[in-house]
NUPA-765729 format. One record per residue (C-alpha): residue in three letters; x, y, z. Coordinates in steps of 0.2 Angstrom, whole numbers, plus 2048, in hexadecimal, padded with zeros to 3 digits. Example, Ala and Ser with C-alpha at 12.3 -4.5 7.8 and 13.67 -1.06 7.14 Angstrom:
# NUPA-765729
+------+-----+-----+-----+
: type :   u :   v :   w :
+------+-----+-----+-----+
:  ala : 83E : 7EA : 827 :
:  ser : 844 : 7FB : 824 :
+------+-----+-----+-----+
This chain:
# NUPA-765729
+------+-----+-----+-----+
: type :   u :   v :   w :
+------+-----+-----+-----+
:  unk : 525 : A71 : DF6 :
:  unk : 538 : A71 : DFD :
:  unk : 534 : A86 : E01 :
:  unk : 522 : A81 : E08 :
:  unk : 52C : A72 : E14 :
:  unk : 538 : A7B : E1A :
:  unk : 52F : A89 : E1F :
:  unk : 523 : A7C : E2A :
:  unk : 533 : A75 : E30 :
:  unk : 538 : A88 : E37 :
:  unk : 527 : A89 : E3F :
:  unk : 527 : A79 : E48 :
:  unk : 53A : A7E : E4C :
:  unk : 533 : A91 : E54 :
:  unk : 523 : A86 : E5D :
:  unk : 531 : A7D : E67 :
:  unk : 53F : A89 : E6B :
:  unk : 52D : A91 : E71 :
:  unk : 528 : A86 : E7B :
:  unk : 539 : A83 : E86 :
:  unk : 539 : A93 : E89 :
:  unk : 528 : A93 : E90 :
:  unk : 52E : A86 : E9A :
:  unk : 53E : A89 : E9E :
:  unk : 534 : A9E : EA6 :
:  unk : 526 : A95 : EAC :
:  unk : 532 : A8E : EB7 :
:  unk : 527 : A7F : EBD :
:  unk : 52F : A6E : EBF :
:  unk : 527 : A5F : EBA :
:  unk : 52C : A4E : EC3 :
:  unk : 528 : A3D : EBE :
:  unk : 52E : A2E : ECA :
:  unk : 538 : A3D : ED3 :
:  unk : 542 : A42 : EC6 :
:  unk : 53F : A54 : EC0 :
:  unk : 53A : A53 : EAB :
:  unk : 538 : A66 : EA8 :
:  unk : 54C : A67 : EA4 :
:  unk : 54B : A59 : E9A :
:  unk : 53B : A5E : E92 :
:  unk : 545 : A6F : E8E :
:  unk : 553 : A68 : E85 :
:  unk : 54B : A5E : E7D :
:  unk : 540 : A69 : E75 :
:  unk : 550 : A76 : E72 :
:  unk : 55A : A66 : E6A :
:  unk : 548 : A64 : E5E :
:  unk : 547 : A78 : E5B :
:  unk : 55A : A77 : E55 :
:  unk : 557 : A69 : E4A :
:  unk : 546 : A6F : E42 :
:  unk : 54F : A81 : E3F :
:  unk : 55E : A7A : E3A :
:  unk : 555 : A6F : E2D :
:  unk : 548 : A7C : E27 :
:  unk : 553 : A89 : E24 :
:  unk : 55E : A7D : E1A :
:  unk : 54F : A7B : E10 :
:  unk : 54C : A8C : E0E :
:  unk : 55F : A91 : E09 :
:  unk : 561 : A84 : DFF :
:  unk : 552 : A8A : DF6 :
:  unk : 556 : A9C : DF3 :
:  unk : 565 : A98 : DED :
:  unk : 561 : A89 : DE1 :
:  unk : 554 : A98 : DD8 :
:  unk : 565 : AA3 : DD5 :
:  unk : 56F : A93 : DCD :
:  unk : 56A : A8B : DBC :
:  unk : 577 : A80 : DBB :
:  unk : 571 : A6F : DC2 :
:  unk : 584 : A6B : DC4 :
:  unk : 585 : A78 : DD1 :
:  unk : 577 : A78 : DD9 :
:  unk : 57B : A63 : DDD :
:  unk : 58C : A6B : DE7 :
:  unk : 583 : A79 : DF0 :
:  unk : 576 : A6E : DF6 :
:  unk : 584 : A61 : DFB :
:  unk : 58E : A70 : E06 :
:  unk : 580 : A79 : E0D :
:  unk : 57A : A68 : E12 :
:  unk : 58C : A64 : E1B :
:  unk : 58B : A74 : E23 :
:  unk : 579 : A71 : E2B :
:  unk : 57D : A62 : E30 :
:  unk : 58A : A68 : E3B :
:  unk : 583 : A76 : E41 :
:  unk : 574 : A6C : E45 :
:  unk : 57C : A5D : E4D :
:  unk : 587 : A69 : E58 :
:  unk : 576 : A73 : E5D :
:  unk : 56F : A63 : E62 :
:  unk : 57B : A5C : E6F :
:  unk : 57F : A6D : E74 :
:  unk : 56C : A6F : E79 :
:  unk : 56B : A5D : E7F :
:  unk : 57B : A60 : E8C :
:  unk : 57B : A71 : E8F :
:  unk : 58F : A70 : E8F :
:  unk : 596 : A7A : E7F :
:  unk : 5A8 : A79 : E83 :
:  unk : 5A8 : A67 : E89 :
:  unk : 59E : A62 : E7A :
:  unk : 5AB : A6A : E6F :
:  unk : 5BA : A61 : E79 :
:  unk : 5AF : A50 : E76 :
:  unk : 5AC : A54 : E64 :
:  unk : 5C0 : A57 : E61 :
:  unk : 5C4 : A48 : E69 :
:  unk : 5B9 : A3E : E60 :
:  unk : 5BD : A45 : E4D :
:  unk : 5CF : A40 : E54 :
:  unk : 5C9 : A2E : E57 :
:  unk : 5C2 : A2C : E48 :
:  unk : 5CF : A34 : E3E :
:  unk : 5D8 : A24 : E42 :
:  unk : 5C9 : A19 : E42 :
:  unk : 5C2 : A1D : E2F :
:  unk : 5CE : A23 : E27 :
:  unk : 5C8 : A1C : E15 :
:  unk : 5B8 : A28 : E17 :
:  unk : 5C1 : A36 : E1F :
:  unk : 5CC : A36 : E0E :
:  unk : 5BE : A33 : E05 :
:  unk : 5B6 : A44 : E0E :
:  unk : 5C5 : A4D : E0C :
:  unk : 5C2 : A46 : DF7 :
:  unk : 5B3 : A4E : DF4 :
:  unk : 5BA : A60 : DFC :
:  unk : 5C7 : A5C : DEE :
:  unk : 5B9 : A5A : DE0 :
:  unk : 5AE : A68 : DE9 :
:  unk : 5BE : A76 : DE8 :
:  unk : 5C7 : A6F : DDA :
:  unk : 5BA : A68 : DCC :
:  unk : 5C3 : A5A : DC6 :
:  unk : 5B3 : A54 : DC0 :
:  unk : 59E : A59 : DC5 :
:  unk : 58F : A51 : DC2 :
:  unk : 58A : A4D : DB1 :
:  unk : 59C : A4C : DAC :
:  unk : 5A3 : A3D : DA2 :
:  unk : 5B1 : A38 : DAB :
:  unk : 5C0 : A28 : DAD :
:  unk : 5C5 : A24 : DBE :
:  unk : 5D2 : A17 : DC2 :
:  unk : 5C9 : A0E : DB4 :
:  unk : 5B9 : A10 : DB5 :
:  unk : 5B0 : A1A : DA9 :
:  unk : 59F : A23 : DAB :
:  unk : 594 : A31 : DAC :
:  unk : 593 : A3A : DBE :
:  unk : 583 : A36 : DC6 :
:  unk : 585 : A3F : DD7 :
:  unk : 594 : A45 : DDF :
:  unk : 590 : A40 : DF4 :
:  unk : 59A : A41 : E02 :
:  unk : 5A3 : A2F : E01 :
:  unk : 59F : A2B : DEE :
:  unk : 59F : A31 : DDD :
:  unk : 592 : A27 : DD4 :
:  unk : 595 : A23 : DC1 :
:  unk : 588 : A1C : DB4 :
:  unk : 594 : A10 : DAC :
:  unk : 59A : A13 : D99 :
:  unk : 5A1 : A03 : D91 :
:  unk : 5A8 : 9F7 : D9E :
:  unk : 5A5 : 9E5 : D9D :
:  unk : 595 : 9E5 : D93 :
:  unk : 597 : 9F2 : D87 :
:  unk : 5A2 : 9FD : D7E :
:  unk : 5A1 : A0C : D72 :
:  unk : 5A0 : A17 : D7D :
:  unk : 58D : A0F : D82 :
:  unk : 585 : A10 : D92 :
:  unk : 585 : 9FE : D99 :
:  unk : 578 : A01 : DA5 :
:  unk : 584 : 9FF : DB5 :
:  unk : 586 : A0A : DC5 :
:  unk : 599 : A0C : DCA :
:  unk : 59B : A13 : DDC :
:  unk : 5AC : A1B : DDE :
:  unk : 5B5 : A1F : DF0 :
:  unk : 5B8 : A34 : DEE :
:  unk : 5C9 : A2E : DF6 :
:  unk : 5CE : A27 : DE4 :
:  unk : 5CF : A3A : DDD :
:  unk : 5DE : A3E : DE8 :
:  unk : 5E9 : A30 : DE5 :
:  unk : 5E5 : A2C : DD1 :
:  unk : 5E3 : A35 : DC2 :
:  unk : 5CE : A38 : DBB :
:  unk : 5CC : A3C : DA9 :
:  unk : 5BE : A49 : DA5 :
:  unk : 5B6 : A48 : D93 :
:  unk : 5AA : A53 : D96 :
:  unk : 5B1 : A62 : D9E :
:  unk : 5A7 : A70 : DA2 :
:  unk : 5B0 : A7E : D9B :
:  unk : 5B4 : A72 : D8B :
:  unk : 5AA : A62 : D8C :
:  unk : 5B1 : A5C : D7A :
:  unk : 5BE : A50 : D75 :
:  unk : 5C7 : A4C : D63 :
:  unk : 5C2 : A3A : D5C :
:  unk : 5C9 : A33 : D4C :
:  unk : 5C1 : A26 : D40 :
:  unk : 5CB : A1A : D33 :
:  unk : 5C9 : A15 : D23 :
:  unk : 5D7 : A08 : D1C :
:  unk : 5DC : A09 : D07 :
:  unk : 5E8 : A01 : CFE :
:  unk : 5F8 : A08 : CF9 :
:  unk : 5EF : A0B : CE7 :
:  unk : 5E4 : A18 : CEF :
:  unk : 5E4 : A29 : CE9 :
:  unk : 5E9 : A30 : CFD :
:  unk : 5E7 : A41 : CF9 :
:  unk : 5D6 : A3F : CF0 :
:  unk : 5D1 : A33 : CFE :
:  unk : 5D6 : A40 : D0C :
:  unk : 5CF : A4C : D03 :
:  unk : 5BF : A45 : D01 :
:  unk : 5BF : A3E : D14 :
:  unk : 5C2 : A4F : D19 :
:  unk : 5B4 : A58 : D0E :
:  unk : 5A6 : A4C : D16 :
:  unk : 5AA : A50 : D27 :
:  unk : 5A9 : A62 : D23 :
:  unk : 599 : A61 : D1C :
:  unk : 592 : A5A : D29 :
:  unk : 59C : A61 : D3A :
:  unk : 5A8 : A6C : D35 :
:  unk : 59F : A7B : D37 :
:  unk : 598 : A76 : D4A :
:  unk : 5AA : A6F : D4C :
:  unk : 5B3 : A81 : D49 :
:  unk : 5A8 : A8B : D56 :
:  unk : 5AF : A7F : D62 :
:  unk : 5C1 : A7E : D5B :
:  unk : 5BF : A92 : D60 :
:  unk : 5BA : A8E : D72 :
:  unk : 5CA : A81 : D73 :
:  unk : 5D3 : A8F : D70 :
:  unk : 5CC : A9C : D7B :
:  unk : 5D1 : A8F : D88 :
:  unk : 5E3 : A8C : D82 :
:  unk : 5E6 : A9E : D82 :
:  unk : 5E3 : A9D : D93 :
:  unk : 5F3 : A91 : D95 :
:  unk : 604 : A8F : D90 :
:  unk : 600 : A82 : D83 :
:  unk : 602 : A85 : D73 :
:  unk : 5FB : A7B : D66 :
:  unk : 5F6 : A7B : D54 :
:  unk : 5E2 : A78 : D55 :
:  unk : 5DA : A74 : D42 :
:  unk : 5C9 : A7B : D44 :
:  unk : 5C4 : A6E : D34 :
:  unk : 5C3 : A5D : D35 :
:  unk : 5D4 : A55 : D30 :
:  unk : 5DC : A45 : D29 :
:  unk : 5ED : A3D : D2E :
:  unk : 5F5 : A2C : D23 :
:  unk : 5FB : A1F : D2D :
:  unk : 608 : A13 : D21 :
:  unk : 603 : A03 : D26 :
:  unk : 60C : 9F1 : D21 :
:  unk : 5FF : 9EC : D11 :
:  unk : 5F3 : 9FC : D13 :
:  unk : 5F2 : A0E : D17 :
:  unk : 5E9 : A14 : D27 :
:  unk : 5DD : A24 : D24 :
:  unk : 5D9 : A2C : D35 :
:  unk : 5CB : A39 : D34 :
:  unk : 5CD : A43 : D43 :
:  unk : 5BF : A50 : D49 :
:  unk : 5B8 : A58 : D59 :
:  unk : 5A8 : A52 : D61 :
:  unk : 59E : A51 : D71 :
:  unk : 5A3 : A3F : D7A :
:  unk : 591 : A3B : D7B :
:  unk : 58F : A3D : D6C :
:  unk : 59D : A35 : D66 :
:  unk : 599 : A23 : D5F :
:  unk : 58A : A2A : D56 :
:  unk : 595 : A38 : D4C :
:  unk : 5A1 : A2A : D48 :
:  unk : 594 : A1E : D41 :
:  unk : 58E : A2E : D38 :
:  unk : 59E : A32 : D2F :
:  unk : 5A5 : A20 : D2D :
:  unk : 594 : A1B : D23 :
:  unk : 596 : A2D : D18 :
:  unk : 5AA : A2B : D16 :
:  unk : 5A9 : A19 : D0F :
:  unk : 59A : A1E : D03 :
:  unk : 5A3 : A2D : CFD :
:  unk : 5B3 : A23 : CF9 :
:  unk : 5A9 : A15 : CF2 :
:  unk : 5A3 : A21 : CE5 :
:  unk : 5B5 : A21 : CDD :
:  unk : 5BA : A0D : CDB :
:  unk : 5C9 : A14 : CCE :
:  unk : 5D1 : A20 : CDB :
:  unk : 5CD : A18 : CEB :
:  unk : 5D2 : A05 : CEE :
:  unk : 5CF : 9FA : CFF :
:  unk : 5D9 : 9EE : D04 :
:  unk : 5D3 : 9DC : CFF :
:  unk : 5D8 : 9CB : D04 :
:  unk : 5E6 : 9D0 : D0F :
:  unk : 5E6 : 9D0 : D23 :
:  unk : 5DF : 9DE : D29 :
+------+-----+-----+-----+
């Protein structure tokens, strides 16, 4: 469809750059009320022949090079630039046919991108943000991201506006859609700092569940036994990813001891000890593999009342 348009768009385009000439060697001059029209007929079919062209071979580029890219991430910035760059070239061919006065018109341009550098300054920034996203990748589309507090999946990176489906917010939380659409000023990118949870290169993050036992508890058979249920059931999937974190540290000077199993820290608390179960996972699929292993954790230990104790009747 989009190949099939813009190839009717280039014909139309040819039929009019065709026709001012044919106009413009017939040399015949039109008047209407005393005022010649064949030059105005001419411009305004080399203005329509730009635009058409310009347009159709958009479609057409944009097309080739969309067949090359399988990445839907990708594809959304290439369309964005290529769509910039006609635009340009199309609106500059326009008023260029329209006035026939090239330097003039880019002395008038010049002069006007100075005005309104001063006038819209907010979008200009905001323009200048998405050349920041485009080159440096902070975050794409489908990433979930934080932005000066917001916190959301990226919809569509535009111009202007980053466009998140919220997470949490007001309405929800556990890391659950709310249902919301968050429209964030590019701008904010290059003055505050974004989290990415879902980077492409790594799009995992650590998580942690905890389970609170008394001081009675038999901690080592308790971390133990926390430890052993979320091996079974990601340890193995978890350590094919640990060795990814690690290809992508030894690409840094960081250096960090990485478990690739699922692990458990003791947190000493006033009338109780803390477990924390802490584990790699995909963010979006983070609260249901922490429903998963909280509901296996507890059943395990509940198997063994003589060596694991809860707290009871103290403020928890």
């Amino acid at each position: 469809m989009v190949r099939h348009l813009g190839t009717v768009l280039v014909g139309f385009g040819l039929a009019c750059a065709v026709a001012a000439s044919g106009l413009d060697t017939v040399g015949y001059t039109a008047q209407v009320g005393g005022v010649a029209v064949t030059p105005v007929a001419i411009r305004l079919l080399l203005a329509a022949a730009v635009a058409l062209l310009a347009a159709g071979v958009y479609l057409l580029t944009y097309r080739a090079i969309e067949t090359q890219i399988e990445s839907k991430r990708r594809q959304h910035d290439v369309r964005n630039i290529l769509r910039l760059a006609f635009l340009i070239a199309a609106v500059a061919g326009v008023l260029g046919a329209l006035t026939e006065q090239w330097l003039g018109l880019l002395f008038s341009l010049g002069v006007v991108g100075f005005a309104i550098t001063f006038a819209l300054q907010q979008p200009l920034f905001s323009f200048l943000g998405w050349f920041y996203i485009v080159a440096k990748r902070p975050y794409q589309v489908g990433d979930r991201v934080a932005i000066e507090g917001s916190k959301g999946d990226v919809a569509d990176v535009d111009y202007l506006v980053t466009t998140l489906w919220e997470i949490d917010g007001e309405l929800v939380a556990s890391n659950q859609p709310s249902g919301r659409i968050i429209t964030v000023p590019n701008s904010v990118v290059l003055s505050s700092h974004v989290t990415n949870y879902t980077r492409e290169e790594f799009p995992f993050v650590w998580n942690e569940i905890e389970v609170q036992v008394a001081y009675e508890t038999d901690r080592e058979f308790a971390r133990a036994t926390m430890a052993e249920v979320a091996d079974e059931y990601l340890g193995d999937e978890m350590a094919r990813r640990i060795e990814q974190y690690r290809d992508r540290l030894a690409e840094t000077p960081v250096e960090l001891d990485v478990q690739d199993r699922p692990t458990v820290n003791v947190v000493q608390e006033e009338s109780w000890v803390t477990l924390r179960l802490r584990y790699l996972v995909h963010p979006r699929r983070g609260q249901r593999t922490k429903n998963a292993l909280y509901e296996r954790v507890l059943a395990a230990l509940n198997e063994h009342p003589e060596r694991v104790k809860f707290p009871i009747g103290r403020n928890r």
